[in-house]
PQR file of N, CA, C, O and H, with PARSE charges and radii, in Angstrom:
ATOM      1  N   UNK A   1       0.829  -1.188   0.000 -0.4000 1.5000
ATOM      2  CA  UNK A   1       0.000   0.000   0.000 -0.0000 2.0000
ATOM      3  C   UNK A   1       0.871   1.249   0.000  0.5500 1.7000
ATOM      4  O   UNK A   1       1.990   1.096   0.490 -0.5500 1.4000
ATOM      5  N   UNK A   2       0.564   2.431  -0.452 -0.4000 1.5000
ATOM      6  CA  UNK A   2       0.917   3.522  -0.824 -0.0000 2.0000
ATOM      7  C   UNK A   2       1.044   4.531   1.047  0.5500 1.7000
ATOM      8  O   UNK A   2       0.185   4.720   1.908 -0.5500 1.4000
ATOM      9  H   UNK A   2      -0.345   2.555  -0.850  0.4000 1.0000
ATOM     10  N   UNK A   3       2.286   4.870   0.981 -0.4000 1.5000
ATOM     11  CA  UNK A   3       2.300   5.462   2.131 -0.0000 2.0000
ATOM     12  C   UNK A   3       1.238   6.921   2.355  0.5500 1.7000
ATOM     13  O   UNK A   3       0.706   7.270   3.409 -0.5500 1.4000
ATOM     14  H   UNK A   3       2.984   4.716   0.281  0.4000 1.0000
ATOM     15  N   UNK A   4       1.163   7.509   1.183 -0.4000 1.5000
ATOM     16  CA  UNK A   4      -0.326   8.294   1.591 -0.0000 2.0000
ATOM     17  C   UNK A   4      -1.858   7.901   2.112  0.5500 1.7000
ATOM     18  O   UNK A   4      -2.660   8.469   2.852 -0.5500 1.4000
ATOM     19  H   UNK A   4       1.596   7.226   0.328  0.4000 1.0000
ATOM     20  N   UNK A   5      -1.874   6.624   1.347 -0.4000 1.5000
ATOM     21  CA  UNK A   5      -3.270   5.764   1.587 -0.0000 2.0000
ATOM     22  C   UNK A   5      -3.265   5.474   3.285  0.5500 1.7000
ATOM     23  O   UNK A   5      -4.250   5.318   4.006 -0.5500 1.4000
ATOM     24  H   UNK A   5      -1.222   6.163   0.745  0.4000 1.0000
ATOM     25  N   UNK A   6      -2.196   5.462   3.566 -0.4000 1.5000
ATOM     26  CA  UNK A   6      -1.872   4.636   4.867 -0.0000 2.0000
ATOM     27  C   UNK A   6      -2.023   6.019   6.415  0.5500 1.7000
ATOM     28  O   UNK A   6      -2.385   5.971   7.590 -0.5500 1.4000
ATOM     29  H   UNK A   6      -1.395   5.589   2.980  0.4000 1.0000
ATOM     30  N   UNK A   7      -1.592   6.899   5.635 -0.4000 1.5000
ATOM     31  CA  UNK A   7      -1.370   8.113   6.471 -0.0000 2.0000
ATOM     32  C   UNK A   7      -3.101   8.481   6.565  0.5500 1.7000
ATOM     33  O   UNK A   7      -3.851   8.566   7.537 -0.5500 1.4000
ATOM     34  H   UNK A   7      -1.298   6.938   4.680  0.4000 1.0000
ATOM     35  N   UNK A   8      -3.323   8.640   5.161 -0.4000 1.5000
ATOM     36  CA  UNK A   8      -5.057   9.099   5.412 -0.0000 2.0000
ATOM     37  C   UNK A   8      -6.064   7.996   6.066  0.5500 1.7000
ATOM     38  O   UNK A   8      -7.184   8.320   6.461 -0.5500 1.4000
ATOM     39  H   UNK A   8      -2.714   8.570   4.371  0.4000 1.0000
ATOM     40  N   UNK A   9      -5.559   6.649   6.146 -0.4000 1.5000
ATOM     41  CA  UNK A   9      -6.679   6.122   6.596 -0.0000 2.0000
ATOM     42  C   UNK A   9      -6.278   5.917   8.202  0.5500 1.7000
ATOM     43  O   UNK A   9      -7.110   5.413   8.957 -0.5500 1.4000
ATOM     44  H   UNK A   9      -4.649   6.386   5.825  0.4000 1.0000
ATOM     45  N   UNK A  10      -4.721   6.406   8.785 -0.4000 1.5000
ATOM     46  CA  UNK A  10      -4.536   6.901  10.396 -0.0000 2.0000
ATOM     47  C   UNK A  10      -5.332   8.608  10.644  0.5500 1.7000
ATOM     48  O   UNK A  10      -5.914   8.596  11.729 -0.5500 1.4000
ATOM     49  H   UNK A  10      -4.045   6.815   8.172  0.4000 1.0000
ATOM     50  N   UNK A  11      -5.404   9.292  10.288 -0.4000 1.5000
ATOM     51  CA  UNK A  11      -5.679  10.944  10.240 -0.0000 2.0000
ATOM     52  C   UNK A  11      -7.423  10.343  10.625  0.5500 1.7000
ATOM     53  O   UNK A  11      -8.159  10.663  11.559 -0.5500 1.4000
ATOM     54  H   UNK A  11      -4.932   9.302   9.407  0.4000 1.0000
ATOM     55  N   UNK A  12      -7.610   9.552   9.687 -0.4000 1.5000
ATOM     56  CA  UNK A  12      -9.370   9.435   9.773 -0.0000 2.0000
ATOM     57  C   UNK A  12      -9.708   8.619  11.157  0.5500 1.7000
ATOM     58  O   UNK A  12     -10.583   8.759  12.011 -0.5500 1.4000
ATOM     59  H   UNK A  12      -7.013   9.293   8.928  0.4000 1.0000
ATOM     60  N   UNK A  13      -8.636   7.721  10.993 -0.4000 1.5000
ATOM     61  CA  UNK A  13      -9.028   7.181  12.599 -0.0000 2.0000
ATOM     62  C   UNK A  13      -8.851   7.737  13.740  0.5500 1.7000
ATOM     63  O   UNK A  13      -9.481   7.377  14.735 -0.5500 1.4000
ATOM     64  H   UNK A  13      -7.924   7.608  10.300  0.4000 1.0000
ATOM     65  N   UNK A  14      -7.722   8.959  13.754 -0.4000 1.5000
ATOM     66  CA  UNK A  14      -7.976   9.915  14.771 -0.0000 2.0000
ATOM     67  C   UNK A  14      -8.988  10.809  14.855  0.5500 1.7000
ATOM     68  O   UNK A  14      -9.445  11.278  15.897 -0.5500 1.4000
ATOM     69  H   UNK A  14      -7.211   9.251  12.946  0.4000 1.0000
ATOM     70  N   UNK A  15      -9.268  10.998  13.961 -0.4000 1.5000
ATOM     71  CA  UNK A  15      -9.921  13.125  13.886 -0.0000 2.0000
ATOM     72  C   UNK A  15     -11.281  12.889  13.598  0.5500 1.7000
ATOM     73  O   UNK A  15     -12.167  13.629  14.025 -0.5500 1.4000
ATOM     74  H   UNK A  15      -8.897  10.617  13.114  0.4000 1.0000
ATOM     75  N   UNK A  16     -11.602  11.390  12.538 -0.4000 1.5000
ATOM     76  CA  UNK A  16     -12.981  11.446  11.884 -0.0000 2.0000
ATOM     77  C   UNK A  16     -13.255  12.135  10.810  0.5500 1.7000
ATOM     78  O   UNK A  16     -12.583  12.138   9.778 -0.5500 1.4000
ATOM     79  H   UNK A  16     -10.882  10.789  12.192  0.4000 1.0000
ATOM     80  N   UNK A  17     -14.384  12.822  11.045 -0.4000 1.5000
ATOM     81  CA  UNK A  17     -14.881  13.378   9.651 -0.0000 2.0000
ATOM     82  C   UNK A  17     -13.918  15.126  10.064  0.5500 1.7000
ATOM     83  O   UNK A  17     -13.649  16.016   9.257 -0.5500 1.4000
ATOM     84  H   UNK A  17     -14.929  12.819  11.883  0.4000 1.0000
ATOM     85  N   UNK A  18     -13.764  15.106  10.824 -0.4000 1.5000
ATOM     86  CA  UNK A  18     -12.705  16.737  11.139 -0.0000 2.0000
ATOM     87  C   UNK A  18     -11.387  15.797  10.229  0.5500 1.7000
ATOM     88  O   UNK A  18     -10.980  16.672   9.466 -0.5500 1.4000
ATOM     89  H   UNK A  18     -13.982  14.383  11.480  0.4000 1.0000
ATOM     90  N   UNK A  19     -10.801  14.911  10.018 -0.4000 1.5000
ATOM     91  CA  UNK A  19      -9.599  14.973   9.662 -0.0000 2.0000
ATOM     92  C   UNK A  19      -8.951  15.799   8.416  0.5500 1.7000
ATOM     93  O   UNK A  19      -9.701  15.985   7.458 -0.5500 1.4000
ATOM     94  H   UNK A  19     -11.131  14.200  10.638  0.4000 1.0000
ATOM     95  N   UNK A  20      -7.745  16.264   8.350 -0.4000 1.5000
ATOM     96  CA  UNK A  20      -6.987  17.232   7.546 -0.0000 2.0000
ATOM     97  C   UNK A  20      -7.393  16.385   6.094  0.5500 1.7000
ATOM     98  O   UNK A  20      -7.443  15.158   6.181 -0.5500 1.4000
ATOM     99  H   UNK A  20      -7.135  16.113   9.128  0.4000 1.0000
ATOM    100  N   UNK A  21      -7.652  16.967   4.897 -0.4000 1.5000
ATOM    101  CA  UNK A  21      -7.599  16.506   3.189 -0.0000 2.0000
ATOM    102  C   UNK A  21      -6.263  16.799   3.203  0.5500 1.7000
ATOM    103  O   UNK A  21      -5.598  17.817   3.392 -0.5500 1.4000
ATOM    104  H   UNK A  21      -7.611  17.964   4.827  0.4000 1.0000
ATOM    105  N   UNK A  22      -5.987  15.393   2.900 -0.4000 1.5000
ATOM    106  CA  UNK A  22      -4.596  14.750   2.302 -0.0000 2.0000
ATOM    107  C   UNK A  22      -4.540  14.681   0.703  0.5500 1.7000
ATOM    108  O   UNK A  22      -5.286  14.048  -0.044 -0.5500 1.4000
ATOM    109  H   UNK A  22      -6.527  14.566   2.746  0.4000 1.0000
ATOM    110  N   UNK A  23      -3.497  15.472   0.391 -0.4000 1.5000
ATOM    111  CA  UNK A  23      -3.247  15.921  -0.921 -0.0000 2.0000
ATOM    112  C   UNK A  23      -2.198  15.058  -1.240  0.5500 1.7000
ATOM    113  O   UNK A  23      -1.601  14.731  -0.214 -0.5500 1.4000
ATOM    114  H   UNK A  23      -2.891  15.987   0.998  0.4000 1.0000
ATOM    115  N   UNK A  24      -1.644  14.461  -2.451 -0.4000 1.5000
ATOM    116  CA  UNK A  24      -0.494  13.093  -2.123 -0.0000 2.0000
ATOM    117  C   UNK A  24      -0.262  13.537  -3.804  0.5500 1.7000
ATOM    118  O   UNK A  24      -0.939  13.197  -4.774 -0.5500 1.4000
ATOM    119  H   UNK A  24      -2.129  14.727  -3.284  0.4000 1.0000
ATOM    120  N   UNK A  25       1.111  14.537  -3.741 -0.4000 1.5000
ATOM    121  CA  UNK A  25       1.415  14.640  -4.992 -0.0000 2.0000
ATOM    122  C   UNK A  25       2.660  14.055  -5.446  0.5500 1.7000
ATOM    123  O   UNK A  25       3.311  14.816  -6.162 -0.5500 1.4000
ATOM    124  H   UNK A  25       1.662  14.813  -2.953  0.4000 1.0000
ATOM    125  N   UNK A  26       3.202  12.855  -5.220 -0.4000 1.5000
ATOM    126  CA  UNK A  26       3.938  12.286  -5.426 -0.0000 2.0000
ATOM    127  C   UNK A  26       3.692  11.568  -6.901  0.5500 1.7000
ATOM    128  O   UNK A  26       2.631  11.602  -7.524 -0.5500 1.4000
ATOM    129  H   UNK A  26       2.673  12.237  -4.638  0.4000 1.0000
ATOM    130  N   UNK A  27       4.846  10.947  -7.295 -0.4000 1.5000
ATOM    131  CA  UNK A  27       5.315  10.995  -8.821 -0.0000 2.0000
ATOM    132  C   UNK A  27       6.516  10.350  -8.785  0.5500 1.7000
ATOM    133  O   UNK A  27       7.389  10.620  -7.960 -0.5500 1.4000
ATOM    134  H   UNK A  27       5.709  10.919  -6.789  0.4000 1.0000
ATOM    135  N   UNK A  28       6.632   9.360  -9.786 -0.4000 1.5000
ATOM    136  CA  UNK A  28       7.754   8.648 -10.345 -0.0000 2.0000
ATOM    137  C   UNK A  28       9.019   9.518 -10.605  0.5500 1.7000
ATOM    138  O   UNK A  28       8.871  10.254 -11.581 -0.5500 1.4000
ATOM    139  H   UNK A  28       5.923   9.142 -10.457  0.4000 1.0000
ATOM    140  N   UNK A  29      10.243   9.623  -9.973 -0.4000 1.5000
ATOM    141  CA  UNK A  29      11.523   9.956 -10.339 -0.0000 2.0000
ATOM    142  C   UNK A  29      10.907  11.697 -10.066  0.5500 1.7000
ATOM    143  O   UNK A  29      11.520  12.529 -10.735 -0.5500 1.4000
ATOM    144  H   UNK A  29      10.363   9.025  -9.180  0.4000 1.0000
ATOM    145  N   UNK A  30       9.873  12.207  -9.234 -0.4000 1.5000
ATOM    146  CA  UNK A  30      10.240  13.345  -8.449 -0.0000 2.0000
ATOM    147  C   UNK A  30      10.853  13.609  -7.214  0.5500 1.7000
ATOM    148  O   UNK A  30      10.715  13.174  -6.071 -0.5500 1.4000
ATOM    149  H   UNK A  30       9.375  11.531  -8.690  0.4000 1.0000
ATOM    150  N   UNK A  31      11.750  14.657  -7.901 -0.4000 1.5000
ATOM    151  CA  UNK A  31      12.488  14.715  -6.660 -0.0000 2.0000
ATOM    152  C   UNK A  31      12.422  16.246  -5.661  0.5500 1.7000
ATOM    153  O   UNK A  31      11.536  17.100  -5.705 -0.5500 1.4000
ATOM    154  H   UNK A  31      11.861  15.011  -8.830  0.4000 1.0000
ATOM    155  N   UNK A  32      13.499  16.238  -4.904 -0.4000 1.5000
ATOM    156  CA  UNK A  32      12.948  17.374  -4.351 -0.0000 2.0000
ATOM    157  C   UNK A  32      13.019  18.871  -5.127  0.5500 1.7000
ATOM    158  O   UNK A  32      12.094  19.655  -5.338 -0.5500 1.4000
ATOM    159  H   UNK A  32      14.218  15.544  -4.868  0.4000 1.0000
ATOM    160  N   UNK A  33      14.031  18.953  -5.375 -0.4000 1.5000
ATOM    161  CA  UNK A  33      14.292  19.586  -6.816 -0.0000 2.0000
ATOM    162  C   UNK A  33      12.667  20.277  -7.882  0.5500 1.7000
ATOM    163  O   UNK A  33      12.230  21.406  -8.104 -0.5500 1.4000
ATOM    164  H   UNK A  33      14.783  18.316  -5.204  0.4000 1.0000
ATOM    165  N   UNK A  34      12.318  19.139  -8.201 -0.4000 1.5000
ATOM    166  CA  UNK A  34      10.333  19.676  -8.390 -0.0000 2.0000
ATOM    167  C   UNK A  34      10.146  20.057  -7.315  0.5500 1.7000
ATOM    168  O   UNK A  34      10.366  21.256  -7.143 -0.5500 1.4000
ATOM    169  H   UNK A  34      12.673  18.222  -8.020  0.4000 1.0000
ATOM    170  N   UNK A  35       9.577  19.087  -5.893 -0.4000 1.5000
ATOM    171  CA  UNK A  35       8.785  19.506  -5.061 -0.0000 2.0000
ATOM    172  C   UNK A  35       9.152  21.233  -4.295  0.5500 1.7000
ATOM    173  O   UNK A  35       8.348  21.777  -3.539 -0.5500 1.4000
ATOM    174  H   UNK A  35       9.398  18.113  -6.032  0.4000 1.0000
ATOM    175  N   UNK A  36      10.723  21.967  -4.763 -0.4000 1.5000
ATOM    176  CA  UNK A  36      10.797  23.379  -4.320 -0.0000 2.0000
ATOM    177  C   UNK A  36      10.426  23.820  -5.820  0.5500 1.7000
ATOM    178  O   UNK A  36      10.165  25.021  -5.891 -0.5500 1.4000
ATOM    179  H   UNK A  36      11.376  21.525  -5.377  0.4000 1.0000
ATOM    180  N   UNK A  37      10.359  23.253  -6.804 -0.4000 1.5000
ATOM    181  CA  UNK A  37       9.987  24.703  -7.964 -0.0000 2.0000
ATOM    182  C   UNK A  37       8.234  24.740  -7.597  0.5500 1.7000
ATOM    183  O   UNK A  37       7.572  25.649  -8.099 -0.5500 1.4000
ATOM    184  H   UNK A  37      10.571  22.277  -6.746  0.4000 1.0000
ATOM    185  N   UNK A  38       7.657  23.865  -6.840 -0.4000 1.5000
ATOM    186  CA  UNK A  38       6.518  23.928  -7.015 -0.0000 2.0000
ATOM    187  C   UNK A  38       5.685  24.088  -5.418  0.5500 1.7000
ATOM    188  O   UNK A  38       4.536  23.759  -5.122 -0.5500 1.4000
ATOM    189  H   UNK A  38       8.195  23.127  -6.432  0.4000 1.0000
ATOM    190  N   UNK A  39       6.864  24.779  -4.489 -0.4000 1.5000
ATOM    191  CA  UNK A  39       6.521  24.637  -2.986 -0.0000 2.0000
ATOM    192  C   UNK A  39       5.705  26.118  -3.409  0.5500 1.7000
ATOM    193  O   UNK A  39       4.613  25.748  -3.840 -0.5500 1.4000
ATOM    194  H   UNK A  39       7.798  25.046  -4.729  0.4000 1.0000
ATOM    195  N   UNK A  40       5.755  27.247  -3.452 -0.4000 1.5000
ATOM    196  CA  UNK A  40       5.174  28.391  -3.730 -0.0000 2.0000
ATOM    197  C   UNK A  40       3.327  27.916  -4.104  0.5500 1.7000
ATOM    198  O   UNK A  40       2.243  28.250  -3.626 -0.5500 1.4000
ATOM    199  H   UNK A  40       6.642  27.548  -3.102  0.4000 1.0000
ATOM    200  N   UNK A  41       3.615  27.324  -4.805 -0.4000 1.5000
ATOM    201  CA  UNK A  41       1.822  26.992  -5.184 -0.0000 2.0000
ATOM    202  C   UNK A  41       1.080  26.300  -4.618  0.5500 1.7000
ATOM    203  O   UNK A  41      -0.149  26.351  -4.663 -0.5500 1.4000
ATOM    204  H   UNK A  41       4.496  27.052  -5.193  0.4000 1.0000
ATOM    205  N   UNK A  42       2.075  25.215  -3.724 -0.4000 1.5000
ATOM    206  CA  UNK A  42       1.265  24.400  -2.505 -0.0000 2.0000
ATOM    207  C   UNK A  42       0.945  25.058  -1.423  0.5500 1.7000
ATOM    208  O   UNK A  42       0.054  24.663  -0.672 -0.5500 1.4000
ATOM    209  H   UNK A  42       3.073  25.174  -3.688  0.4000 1.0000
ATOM    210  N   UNK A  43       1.702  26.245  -1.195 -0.4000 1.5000
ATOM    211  CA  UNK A  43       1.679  26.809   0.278 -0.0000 2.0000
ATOM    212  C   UNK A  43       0.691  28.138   0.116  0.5500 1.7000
ATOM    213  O   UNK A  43       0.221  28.630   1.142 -0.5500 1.4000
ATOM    214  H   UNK A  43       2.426  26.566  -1.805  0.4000 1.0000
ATOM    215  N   UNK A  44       0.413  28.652  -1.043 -0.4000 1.5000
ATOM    216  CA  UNK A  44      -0.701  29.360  -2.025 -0.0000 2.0000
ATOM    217  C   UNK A  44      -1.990  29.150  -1.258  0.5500 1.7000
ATOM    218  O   UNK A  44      -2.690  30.076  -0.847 -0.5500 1.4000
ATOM    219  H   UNK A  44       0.794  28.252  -1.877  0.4000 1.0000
ATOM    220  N   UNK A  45      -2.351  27.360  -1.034 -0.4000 1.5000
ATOM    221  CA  UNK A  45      -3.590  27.086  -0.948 -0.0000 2.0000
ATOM    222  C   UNK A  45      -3.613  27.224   0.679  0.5500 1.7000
ATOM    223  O   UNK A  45      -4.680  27.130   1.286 -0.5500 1.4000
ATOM    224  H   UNK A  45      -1.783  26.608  -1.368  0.4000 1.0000
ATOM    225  N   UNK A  46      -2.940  27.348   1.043 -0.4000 1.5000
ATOM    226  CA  UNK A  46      -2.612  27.855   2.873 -0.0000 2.0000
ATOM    227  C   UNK A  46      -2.868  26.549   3.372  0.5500 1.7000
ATOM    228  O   UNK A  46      -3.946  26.354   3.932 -0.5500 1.4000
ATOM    229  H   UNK A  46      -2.073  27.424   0.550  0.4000 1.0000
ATOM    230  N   UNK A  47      -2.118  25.704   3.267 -0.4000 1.5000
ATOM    231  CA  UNK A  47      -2.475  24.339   4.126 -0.0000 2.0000
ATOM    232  C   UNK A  47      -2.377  24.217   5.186  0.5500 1.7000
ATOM    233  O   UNK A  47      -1.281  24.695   5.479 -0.5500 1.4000
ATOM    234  H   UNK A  47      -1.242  25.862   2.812  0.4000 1.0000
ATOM    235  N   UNK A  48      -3.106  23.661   6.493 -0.4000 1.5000
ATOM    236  CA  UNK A  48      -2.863  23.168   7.940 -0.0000 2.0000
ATOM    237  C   UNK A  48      -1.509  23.037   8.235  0.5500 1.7000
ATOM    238  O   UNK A  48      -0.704  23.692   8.897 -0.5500 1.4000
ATOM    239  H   UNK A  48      -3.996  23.273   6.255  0.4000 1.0000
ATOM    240  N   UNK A  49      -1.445  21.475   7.213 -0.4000 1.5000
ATOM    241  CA  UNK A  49       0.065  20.712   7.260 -0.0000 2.0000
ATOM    242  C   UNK A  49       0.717  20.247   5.753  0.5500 1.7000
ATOM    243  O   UNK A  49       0.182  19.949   4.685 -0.5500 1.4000
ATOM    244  H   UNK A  49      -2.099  20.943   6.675  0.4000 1.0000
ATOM    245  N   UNK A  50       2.182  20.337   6.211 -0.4000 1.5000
ATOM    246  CA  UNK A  50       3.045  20.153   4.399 -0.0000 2.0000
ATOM    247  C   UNK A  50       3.649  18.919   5.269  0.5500 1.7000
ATOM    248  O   UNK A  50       3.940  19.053   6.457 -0.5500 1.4000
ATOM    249  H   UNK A  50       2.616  20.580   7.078  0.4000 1.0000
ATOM    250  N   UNK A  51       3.790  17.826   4.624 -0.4000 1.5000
ATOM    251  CA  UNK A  51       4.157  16.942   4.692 -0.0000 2.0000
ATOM    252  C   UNK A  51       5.118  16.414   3.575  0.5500 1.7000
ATOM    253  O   UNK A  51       4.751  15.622   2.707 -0.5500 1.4000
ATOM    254  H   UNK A  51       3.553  17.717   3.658  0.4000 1.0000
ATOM    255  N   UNK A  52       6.894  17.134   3.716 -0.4000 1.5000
ATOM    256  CA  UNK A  52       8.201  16.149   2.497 -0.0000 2.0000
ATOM    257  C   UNK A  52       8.421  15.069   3.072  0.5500 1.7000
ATOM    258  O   UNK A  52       8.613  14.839   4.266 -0.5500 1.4000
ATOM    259  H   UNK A  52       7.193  17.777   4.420  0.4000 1.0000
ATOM    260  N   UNK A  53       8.376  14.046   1.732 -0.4000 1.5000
ATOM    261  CA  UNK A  53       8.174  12.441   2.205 -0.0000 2.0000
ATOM    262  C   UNK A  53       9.232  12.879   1.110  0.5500 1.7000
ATOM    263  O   UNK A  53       8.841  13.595   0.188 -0.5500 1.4000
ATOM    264  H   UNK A  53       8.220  14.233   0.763  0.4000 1.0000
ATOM    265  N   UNK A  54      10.980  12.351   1.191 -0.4000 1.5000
ATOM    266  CA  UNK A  54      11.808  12.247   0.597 -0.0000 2.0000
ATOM    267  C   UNK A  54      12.199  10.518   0.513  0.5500 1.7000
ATOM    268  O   UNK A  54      12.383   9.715   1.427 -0.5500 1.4000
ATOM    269  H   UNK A  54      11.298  11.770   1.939  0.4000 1.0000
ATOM    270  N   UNK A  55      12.228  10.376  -0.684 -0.4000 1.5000
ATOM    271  CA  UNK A  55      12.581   9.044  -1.317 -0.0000 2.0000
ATOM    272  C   UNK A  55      13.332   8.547  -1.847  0.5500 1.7000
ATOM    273  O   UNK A  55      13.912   9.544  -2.277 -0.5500 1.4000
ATOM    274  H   UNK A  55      12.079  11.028  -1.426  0.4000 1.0000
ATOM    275  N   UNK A  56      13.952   7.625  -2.277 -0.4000 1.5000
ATOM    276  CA  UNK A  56      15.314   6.849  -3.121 -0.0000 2.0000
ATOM    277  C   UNK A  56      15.232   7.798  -4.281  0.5500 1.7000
ATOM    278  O   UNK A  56      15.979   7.455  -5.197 -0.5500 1.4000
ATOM    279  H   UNK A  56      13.481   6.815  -1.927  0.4000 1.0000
ATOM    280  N   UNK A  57      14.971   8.212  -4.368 -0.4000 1.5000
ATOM    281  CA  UNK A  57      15.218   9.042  -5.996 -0.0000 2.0000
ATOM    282  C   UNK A  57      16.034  10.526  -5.540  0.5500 1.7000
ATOM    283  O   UNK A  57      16.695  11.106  -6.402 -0.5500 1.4000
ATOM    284  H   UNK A  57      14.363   8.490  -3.624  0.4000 1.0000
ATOM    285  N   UNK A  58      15.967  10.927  -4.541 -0.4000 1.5000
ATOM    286  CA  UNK A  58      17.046  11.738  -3.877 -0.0000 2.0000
ATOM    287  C   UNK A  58      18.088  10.979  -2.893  0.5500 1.7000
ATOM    288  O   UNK A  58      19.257  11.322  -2.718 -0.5500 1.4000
ATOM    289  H   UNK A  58      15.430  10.456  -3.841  0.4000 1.0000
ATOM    290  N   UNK A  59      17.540  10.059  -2.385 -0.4000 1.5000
ATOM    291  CA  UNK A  59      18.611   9.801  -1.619 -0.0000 2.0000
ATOM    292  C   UNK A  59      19.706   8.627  -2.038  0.5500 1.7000
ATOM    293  O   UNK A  59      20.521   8.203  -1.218 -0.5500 1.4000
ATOM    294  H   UNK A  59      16.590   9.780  -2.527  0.4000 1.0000
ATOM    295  N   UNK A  60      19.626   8.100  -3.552 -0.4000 1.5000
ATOM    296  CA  UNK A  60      20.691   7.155  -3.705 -0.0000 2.0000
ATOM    297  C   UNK A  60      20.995   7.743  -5.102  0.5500 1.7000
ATOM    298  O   UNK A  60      20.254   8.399  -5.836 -0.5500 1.4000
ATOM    299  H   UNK A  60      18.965   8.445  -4.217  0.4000 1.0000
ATOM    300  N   UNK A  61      22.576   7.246  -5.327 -0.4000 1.5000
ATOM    301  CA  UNK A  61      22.781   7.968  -6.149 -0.0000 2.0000
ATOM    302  C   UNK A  61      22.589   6.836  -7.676  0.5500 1.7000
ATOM    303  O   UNK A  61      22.236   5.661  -7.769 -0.5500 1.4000
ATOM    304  H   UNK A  61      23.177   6.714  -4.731  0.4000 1.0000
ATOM    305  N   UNK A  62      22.966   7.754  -8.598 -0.4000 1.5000
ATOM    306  CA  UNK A  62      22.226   7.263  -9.655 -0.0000 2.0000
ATOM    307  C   UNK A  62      23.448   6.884 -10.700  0.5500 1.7000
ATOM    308  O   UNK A  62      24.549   7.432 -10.765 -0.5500 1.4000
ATOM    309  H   UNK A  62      23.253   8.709  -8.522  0.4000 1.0000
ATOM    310  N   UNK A  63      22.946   5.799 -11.492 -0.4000 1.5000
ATOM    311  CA  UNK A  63      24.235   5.620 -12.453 -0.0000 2.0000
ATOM    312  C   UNK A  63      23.924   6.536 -13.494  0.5500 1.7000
ATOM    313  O   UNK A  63      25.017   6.771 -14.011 -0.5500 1.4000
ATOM    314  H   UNK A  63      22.052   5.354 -11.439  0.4000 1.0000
ATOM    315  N   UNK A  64      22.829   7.354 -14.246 -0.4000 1.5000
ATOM    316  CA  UNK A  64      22.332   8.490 -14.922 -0.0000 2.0000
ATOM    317  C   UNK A  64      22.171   9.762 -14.339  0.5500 1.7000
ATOM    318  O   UNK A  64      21.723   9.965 -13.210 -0.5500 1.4000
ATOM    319  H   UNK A  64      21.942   7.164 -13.826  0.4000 1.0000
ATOM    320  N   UNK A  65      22.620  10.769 -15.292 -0.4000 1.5000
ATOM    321  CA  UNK A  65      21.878  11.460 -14.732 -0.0000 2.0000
ATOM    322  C   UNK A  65      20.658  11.762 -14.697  0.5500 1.7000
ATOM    323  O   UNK A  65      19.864  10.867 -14.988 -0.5500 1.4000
ATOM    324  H   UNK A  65      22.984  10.604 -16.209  0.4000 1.0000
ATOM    325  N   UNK A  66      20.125  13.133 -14.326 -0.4000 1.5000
ATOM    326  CA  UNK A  66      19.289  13.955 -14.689 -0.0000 2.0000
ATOM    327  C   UNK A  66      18.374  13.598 -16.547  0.5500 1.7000
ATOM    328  O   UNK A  66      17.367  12.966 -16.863 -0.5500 1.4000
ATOM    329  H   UNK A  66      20.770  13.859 -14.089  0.4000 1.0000
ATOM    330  N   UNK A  67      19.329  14.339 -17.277 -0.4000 1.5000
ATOM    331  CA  UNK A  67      18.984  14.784 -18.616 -0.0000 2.0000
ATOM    332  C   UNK A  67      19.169  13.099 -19.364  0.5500 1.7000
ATOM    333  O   UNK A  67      18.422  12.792 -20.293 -0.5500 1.4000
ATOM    334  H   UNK A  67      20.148  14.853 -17.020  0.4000 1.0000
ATOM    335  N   UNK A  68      20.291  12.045 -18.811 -0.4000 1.5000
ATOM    336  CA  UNK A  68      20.579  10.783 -19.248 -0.0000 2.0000
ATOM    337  C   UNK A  68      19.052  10.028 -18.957  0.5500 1.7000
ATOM    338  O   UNK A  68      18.401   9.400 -19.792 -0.5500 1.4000
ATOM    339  H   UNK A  68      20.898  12.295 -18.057  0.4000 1.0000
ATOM    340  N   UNK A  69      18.802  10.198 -17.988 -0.4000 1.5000
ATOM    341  CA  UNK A  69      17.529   9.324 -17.681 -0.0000 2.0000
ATOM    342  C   UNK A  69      16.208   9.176 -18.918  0.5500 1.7000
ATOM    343  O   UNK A  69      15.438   8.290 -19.289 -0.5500 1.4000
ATOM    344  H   UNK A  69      19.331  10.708 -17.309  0.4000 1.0000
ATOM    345  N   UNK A  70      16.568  11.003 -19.361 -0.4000 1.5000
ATOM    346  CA  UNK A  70      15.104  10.899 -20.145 -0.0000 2.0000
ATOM    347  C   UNK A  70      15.087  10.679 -21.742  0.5500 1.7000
ATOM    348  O   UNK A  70      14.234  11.099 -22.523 -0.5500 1.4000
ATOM    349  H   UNK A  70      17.193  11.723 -19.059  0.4000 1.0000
ATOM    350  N   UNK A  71      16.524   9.727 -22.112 -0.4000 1.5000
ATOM    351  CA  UNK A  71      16.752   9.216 -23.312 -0.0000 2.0000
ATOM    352  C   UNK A  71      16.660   8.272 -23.355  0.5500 1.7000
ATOM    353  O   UNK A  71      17.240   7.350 -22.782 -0.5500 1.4000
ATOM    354  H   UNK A  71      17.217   9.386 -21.477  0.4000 1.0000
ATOM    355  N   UNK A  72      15.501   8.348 -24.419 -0.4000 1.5000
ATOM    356  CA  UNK A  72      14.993   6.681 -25.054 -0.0000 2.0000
ATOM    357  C   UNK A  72      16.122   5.951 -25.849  0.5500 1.7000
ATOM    358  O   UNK A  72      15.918   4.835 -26.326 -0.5500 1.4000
ATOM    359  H   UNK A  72      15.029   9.098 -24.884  0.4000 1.0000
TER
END
């Protein structure tokens, strides 16, 4: 199971129908790198809570790079 699925169905078992809308914009090979060109527009919508869930795609390193990855 998807660690957002997992988070929203703890939030609901605390809070109920008050619990926070969990927004889960995660994405294949995003890294944090996106998640700051695009922190300005999340924080726009004035959220409660921001939740960075950083993943193997920042934290190990890669035999490609960047621009290598996205050649077919």
């Amino acid at each position: 199971m998807h660690l957002s699925y997992l988070i929203e169905l703890r939030m609901r078992e605390l809070w109920g129908a008050q619990s926070p809308i969990l927004v889960d914009r995660s994405m294949r090979s995003r890294t944090i790198r996106h998640v700051l060109r695009d922190w300005d527009e999340e924080l726009g919508k004035r959220p409660d809570l921001v939740m960075v869930h950083v993943g193997i795609t920042d934290c190990a390193p890669r035999v490609f790079s960047e621009p290598e990855r996205w050649v077919v």
